[in-house]
N, C-alpha and C positions, 0 to 999 in steps of 0.2 A: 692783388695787384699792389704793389710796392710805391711808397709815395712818390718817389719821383716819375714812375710811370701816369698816378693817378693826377700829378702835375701834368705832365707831357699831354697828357688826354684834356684836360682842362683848357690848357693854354690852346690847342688844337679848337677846341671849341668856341672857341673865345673868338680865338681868331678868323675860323669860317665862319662864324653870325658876325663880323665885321663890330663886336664888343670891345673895339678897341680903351675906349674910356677904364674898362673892367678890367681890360686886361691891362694897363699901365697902373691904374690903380693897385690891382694885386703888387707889383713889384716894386712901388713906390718905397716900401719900409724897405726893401730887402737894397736897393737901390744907393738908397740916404745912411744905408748903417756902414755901407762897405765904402764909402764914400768919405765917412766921416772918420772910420778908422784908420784912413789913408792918407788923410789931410791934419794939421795941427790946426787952421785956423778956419773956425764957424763961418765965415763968410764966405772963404774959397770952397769948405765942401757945398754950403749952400749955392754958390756959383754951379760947381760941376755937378751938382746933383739936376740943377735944372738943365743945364746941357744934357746930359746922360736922354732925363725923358724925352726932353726936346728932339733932339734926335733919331730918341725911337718912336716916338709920335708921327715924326717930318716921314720916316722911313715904312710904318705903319701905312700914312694915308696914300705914301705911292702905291699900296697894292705887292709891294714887297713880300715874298715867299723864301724861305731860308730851309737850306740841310740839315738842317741841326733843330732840338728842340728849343724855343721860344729862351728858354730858363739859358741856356748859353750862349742865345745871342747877347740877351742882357747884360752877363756878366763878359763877354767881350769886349760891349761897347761900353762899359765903367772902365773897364784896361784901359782900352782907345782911348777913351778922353781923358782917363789921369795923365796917362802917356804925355798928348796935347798938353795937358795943363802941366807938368813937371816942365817939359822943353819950351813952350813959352810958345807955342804954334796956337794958331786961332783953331776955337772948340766948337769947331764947327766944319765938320766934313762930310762925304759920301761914305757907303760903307762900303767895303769891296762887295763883288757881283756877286758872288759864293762865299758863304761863310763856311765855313768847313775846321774842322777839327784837330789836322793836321795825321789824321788815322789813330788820334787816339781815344781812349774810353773818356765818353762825356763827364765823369766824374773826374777825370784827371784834367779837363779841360777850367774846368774851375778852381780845383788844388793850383795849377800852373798859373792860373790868372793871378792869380793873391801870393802866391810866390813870386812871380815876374816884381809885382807890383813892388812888393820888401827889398826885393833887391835893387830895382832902380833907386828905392829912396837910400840903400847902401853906397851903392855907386861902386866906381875904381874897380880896382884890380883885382879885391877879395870880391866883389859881385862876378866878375868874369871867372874866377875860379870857380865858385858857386853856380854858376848858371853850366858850365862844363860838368859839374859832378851831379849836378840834382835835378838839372830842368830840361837840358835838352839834350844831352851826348851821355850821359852819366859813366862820363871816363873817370877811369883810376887815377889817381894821386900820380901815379907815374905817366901816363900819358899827358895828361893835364901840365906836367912840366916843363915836357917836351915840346907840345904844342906854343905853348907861351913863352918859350924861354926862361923859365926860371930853375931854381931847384927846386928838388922834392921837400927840406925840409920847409920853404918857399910856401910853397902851395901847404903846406899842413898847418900851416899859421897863418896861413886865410881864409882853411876851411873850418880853423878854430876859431876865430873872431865870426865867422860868417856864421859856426851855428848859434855861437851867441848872441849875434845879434837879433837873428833870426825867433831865437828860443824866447826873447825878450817882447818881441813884436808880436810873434803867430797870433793871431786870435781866433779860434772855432767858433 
């Protein structure tokens, strides 16, 4: 069995012996690192890190059951609330009813969450290029131009800054 299976099987556990304690605890590290590589200043990741649990805590004791394995809702709700905290919206909501994947492979669900993530902090117009070529449409350099109204050399000089911004930030 492969680790993220022998995860999926853990957290499954966890969470039908109603070990919620156990189970927030296991994600706490993974929670607080992605959190803080997202944020510049120690207080706001400490801020959103306690929303993050807090929320899956709140979400936890409703008896909440989710599509998806436990490890993606997580990294969902780190999206959701950086999201909240980047816009200035109170860090503190429901979660939708279904969490769902969007039909893609679970492992791309979190590559996409930490890309979303870089690119919001990019912002403008080379983020919308970027998010057309790599995260959700993955159109060509020529559609992308069409769509946006730009030109083509337009868009190659946003997908140029974008991987370098990107190339700067990614962290495995």
């Amino acid at each position: 069995m492969d680790t993220k299976a022998q995860t999926d099987a853990e957290d499954r556990r966890l969470l039908e012996g109603g070990e919620h304690d156990r189970l927030l605890a296991k994600y706490f590290p993974v929670v607080k690192a992605r959190v803080a590589a997202r944020l510049r200043h120690e207080a706001d990741a400490q801020d959103v890190t306690q929303m993050v649990m807090l929320r899956l805590l709140t979400e936890l004791r409703r008896g909440r059951t989710y599509a998806v394995p436990y490890r993606v809702v997580v990294h969902k709700v780190i999206g959701w609330t950086l999201r909240e905290h980047w816009s200035g919206q109170p860090l503190m909501g429901e979660l939708p009813e279904h969490v769902t994947d969007g039909g893609k492979p679970f492992d791309d669900v979190e590559f996409g969450a930490d890309l979303e993530a870089l690119l919001e902090e990019l912002g403008g117009r080379t983020a919308e290029v970027c998010r057309l070529r790599y995260l959700h449409q993955g159109l060509a350099p020529e559609q992308i131009a069409e769509r946006l109204g730009m030109t083509r050399n337009a868009v190659d000089q946003a997908l140029w800054r974008g991987r370098g911004f990107l190339g700067e930030r990614w962290v495995r």
